[in-house]
C-alpha positions in Angstrom: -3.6 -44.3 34.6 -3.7 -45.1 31.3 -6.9 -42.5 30.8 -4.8 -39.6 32.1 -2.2 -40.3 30.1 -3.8 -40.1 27.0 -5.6 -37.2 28.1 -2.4 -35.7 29.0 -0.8 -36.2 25.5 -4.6 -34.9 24.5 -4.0 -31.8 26.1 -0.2 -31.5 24.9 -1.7 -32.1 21.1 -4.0 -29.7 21.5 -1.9 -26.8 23.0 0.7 -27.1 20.6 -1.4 -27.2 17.6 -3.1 -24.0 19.3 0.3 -22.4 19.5 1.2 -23.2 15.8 -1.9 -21.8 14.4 -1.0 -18.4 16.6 1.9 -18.2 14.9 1.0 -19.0 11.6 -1.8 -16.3 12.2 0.6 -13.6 13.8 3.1 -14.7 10.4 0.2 -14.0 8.0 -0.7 -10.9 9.8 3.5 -9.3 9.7 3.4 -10.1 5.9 0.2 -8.1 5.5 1.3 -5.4 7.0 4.7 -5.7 5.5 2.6 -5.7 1.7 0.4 -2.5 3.2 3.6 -0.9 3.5 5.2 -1.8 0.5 1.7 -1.1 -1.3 1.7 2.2 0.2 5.0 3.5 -0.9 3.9 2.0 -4.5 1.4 4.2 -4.8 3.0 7.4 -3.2 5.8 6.8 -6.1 2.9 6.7 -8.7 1.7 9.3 -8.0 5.1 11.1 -7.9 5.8 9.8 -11.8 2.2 10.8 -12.2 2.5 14.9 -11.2 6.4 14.6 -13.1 4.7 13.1 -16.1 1.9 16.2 -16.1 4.6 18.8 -15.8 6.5 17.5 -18.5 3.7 17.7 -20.6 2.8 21.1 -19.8 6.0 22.0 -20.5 6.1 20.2 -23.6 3.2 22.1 -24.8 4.8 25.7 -24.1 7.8 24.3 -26.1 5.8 23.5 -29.0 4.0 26.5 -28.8 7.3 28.7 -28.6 8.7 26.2 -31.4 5.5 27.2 -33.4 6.2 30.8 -33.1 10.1 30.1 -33.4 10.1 27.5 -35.8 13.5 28.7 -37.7 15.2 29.7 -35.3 14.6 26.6 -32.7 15.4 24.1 -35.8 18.7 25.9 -36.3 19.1 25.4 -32.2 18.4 22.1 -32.5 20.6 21.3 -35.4 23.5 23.1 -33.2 23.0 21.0 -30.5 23.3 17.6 -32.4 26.4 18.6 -34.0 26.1 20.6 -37.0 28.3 23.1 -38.0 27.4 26.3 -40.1 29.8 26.4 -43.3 32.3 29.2 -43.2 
């Protein structure tokens, strides 16, 4: 009696260490695929910024190059939009 009952409890130890580790496992697996996820839309945001960043430059580079050809008149723009005011 005393056998089976140890290899009951044997048996019960066993299972339910079995059943934690599963869930431990299916735990570790959710939180991967949680960080994929998260990862992913990390990346997809970077390279948003990335292609906005390049435009801006490119844009940048026309504005200089109009300023360059414009230089007055932009400056005098420029000085108009940060509040001065032409004498009368």
């Amino acid at each position: 009696m005393q056998l089976e009952e140890k290899r009951k409890r044997i048996m019960a130890a066993v299972t339910v260490t079995g059943i934690v580790l599963i869930v431990i496992l299916f735990a570790v697996v959710i939180y991967q695929i949680v960080d994929i996820c998260v990862l992913k839309a990390r990346r997809d945001r970077l390279r948003q910024e990335y292609e906005y960043t390049l435009t801006q430059i490119s844009e940048a580079d026309d504005w200089l190059e109009n300023y360059r050809l414009n230089q007055d008149a932009v400056l005098y723009r420029l000085a108009l939009l940060n509040g001065y005011r032409p004498a009368k």
